[in-house]
C-alpha positions as CSV (number, residue, x, y, z in Angstrom):
1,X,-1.1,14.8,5.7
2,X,1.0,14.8,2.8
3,X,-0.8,13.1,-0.1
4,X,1.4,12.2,-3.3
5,X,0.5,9.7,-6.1
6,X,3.7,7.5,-6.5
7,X,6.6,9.2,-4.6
8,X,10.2,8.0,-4.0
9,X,11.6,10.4,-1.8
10,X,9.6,9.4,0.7
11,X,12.2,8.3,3.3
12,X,13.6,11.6,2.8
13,X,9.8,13.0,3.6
14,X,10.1,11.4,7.2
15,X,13.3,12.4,7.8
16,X,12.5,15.6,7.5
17,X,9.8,15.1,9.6
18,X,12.2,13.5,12.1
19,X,14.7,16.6,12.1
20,X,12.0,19.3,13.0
21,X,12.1,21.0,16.4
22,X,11.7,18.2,18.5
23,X,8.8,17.2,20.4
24,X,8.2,16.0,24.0
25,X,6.5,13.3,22.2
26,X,7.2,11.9,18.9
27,X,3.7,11.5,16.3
28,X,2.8,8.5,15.4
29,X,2.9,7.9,11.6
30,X,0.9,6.3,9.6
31,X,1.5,5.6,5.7
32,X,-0.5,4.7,3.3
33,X,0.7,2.7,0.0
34,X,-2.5,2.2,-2.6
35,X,-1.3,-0.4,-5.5
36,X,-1.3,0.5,-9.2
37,X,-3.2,4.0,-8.9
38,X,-2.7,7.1,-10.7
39,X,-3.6,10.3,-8.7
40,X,-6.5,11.4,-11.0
41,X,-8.8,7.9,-9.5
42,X,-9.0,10.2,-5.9
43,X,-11.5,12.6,-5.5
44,X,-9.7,15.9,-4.9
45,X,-7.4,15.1,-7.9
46,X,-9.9,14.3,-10.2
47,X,-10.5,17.8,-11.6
48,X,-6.8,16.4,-14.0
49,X,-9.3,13.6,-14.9
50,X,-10.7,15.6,-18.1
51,X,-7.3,16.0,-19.5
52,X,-6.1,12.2,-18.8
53,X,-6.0,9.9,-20.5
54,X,-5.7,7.2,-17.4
55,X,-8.5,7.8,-15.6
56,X,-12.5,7.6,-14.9
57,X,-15.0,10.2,-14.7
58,X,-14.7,11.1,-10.9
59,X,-16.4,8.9,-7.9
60,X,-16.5,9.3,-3.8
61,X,-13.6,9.4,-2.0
62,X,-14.5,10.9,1.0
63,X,-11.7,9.5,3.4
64,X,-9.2,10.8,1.2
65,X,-10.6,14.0,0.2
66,X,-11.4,15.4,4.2
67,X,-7.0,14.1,4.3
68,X,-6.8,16.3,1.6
69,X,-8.6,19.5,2.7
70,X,-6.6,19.2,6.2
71,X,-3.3,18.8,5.0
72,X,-0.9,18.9,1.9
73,X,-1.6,17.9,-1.5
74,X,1.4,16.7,-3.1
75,X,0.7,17.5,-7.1
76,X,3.7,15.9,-8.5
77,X,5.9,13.2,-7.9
78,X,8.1,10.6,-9.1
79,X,7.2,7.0,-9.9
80,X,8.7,3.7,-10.4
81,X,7.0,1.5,-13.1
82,X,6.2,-1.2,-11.6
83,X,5.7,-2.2,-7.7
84,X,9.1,-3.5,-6.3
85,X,11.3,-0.8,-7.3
86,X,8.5,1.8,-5.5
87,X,8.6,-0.2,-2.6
88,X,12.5,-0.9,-2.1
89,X,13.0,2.7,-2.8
90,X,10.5,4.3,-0.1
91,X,12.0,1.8,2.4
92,X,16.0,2.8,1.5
93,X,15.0,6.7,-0.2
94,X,17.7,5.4,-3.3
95,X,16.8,4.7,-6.5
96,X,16.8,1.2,-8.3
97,X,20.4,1.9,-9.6
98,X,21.1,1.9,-5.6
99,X,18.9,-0.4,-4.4
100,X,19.4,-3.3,-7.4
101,X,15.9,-3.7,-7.7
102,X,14.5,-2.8,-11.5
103,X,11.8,-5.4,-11.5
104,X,8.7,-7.2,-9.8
105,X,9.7,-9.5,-7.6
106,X,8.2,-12.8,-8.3
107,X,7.3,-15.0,-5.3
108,X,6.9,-17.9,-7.5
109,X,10.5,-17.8,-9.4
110,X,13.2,-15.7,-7.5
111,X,16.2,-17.0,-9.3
112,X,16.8,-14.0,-11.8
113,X,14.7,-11.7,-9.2
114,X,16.6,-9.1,-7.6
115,X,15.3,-8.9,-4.3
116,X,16.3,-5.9,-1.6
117,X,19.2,-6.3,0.6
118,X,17.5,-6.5,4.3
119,X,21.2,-5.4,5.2
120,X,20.6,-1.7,3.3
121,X,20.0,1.4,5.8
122,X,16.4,1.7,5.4
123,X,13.0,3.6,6.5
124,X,12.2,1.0,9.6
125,X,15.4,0.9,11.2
126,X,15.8,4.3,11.4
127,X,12.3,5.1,12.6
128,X,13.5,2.1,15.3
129,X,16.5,3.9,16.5
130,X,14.4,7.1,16.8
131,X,12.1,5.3,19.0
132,X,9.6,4.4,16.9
133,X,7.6,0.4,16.8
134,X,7.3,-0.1,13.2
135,X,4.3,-2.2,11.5
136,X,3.9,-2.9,7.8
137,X,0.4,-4.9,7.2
138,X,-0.6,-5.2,3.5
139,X,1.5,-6.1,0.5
140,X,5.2,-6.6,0.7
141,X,6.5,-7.5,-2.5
142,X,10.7,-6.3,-1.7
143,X,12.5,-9.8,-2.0
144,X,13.1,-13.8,-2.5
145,X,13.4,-16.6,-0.6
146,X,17.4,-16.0,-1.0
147,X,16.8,-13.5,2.3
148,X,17.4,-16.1,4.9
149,X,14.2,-17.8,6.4
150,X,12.0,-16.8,3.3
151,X,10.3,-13.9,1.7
152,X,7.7,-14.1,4.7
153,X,9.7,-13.3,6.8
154,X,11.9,-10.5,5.0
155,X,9.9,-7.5,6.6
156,X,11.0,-8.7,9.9
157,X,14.9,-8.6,8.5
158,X,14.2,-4.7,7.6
159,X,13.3,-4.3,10.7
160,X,9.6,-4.5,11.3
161,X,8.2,-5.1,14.6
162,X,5.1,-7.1,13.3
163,X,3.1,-7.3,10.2
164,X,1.2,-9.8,8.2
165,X,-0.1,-9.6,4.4
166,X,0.4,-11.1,1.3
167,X,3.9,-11.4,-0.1
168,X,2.9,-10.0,-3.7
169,X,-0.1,-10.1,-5.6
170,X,-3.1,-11.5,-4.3
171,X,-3.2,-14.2,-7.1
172,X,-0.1,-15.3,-6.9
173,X,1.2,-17.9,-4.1
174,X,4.9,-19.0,-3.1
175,X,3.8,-22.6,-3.3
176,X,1.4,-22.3,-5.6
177,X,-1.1,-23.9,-3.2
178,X,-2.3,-21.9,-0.6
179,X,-5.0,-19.6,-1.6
180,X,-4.2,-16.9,-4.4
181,X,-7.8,-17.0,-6.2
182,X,-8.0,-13.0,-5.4
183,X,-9.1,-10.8,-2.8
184,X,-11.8,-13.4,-0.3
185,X,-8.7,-16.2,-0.8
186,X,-5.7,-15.4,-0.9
187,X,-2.2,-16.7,0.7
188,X,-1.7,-14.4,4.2
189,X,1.9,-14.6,5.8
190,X,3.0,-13.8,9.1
191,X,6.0,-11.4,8.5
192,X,7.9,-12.5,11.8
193,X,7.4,-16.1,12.0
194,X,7.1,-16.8,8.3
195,X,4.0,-19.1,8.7
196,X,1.3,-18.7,5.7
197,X,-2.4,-20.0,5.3
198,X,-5.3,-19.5,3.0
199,X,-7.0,-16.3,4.5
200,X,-10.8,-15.6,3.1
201,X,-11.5,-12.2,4.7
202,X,-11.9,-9.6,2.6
203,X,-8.1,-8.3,1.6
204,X,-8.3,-4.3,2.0
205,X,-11.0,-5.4,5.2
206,X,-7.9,-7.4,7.0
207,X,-5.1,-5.1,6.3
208,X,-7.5,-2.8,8.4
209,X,-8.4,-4.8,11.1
210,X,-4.4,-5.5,11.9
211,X,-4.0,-2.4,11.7
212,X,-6.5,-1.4,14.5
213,X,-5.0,-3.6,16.5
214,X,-1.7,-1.2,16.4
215,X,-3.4,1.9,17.6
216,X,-3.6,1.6,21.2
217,X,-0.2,0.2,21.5
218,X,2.7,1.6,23.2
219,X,3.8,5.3,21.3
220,X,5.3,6.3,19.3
221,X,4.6,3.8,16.3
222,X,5.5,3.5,12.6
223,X,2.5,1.4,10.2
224,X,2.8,1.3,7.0
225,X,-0.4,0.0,5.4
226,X,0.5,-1.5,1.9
227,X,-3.1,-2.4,0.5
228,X,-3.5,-4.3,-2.2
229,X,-6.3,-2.6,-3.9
230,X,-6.6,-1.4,-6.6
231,X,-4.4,-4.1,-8.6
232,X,-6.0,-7.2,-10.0
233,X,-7.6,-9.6,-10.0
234,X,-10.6,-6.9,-10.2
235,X,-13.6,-7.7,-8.3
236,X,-16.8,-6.6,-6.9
237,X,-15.8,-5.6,-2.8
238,X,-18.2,-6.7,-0.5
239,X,-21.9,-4.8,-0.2
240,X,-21.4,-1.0,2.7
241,X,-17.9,-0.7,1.1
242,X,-19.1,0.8,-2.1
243,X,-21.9,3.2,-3.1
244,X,-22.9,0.9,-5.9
245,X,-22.8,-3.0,-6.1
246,X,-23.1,-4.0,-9.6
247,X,-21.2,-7.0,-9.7
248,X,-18.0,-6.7,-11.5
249,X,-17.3,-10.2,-12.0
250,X,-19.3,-10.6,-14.9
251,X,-18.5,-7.3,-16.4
252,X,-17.3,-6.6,-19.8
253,X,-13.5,-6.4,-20.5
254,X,-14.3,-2.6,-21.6
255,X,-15.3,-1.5,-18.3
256,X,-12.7,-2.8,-16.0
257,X,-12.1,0.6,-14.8
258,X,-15.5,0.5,-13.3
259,X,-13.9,-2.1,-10.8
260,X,-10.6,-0.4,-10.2
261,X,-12.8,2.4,-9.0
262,X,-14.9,0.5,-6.5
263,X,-11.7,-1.1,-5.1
264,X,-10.4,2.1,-4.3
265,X,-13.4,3.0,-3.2
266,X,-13.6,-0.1,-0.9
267,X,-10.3,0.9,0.3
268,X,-11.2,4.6,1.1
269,X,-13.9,3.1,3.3
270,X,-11.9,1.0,5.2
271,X,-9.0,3.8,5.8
272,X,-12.0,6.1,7.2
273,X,-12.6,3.3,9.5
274,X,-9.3,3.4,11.1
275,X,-9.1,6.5,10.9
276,X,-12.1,6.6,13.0
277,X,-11.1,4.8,15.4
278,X,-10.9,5.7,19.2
279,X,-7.5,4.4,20.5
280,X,-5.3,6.4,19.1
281,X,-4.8,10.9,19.2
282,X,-5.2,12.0,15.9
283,X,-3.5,15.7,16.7
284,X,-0.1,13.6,17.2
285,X,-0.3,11.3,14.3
286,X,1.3,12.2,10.7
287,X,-0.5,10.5,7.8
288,X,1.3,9.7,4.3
289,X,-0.6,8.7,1.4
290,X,1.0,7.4,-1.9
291,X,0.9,4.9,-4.8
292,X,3.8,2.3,-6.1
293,X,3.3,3.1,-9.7
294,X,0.7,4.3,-12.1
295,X,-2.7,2.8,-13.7
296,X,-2.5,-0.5,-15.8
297,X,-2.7,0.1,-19.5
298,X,-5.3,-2.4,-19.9
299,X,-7.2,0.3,-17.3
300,X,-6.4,3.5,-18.7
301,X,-7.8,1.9,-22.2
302,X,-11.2,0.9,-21.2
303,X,-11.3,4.2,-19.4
304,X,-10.2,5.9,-21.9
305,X,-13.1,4.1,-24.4
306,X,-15.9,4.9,-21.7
């Protein structure tokens, strides 16, 4: 596994993968994109925690830490500051002067939005002409209505096979109707068909139950698996998710961080789960785990204060 808060050569991470000695079979791939997460909030990279200034005292991360001791810890990387540039430069491996997208994308208000290209070479389509089914389930957060059908169904016009998620944050809607109270309602969009509906599952618990759904299917497959968490709106996740369920709804201002934590938390539950998971042959499967960009201010402060 390689394991790298906030990385932008990542296309050029899987094609290196890709230009190895061949193999009668090609692995299956699955990366990982964790929202607004400095590399110090995982377990094994907490020991930097004492000398940041961005981070809480360490917590459990077990998923990620036994990825960790198996694999390759990535201990710097590149960022982007914000989430749309990350994302439009792991799919095309150029940077925003290439790509044209500096900013967040805003669902809401596209006009002065740059949004990504779908006609740019990018991660999916080459993974597709290698052979490769390609997923993205999770946050997509790359363009604007502009693209043709709509923003739902941009993924699709990179070349994804399937996917469904939220098109930004999960407060935010592209009517401004449907859903976007946070992580139990929130706006879900099909990525192919471009149809959208108030979804109140659990965010980080539906991104993982599509994703099941990919691992017994024909190989070799691409998934990326965009969650959400940690970014706001900050919440308590559901009780067997976390090791402690203090409810963060009601907490102070001051201890934000506290939540941040258990939604990463939440999240490194639910990527044990498919990880876990039967249908699929872990020995031929290459998993990637990164960040878009790195912790809130408004976090770092109150962790900071603790």
């Amino acid at each position: 596994m390689h394991r790298s808060h906030n990385r932008v050569g990542l296309l050029c991470a899987l094609l290196t993968l890709w230009a190895l000695p061949a193999h009668a079979d090609p692995p299956n791939i699955i990366l990982v994109v964790f929202d607004d997460a400095t590399a110090c909030w995982f377990g094994d990279y907490t020991t930097d925690a004492a000398t940041s200034a961005f981070c809480s005292e360490a917590y459990e991360t077990p998923t990620m830490d036994a990825l960790a001791d198996s694999g390759v810890m990535v201990p710097v990387a590149w960022a982007q500051p914000v989430c749309s540039p990350f994302r439009a430069s792991m799919m095309t491996g150029t940077n925003p002067r290439e790509h044209g997208v500096g900013t967040a994308a805003d669902i809401q208000d596209f006009s002065n939005k740059p949004s990504l290209n779908a006609a740019r070479p990018n991660l999916a389509r080459s993974l597709e002409a290698g052979g490769y089914t390609t997923y993205l389930y999770g946050k997509a957060h790359m363009a604007g209505f502009e693209l043709g059908d709509g923003l739902a169904t941009h993924p699709s016009a990179l070349g994804f096979s399937f996917g469904r998620g939220s098109l930004g944050n999960l407060d935010k809607t592209s009517d401004g109707d449907v859903g976007g109270d946070g992580y139990t309602d929130w706006q879900m969009c099909n990525f192919v068909t471009g149809v959208c509906d108030t979804e109140t599952t659990y965010a980080t618990t539906f991104t993982i139950d599509d994703a099941e759904l990919v691992l017994n299917n024909a190989e070799p497959w691409f998934m990326s698996i965009q969650f959400n968490a940690p970014h706001s709106p900050f919440h308590a996740p559901p009780p067997g998710l976390i090791t402690n369920d203090e409810d963060c709804n009601d907490i102070e201002e001051d201890d934000t961080h506290v939540c941040f934590n258990r939604a990463i938390e939440a999240a490194d539950t639910e990527l044990g789960r498919l990880i876990a998971h039967g249908d699929y042959d872990p020995t031929d499967t290459v998993i990637i785990v990164t960040a878009d960009n790195g912790t809130p201010f408004s976090i770092a402060v109150a962790a900071e204060s603790d």
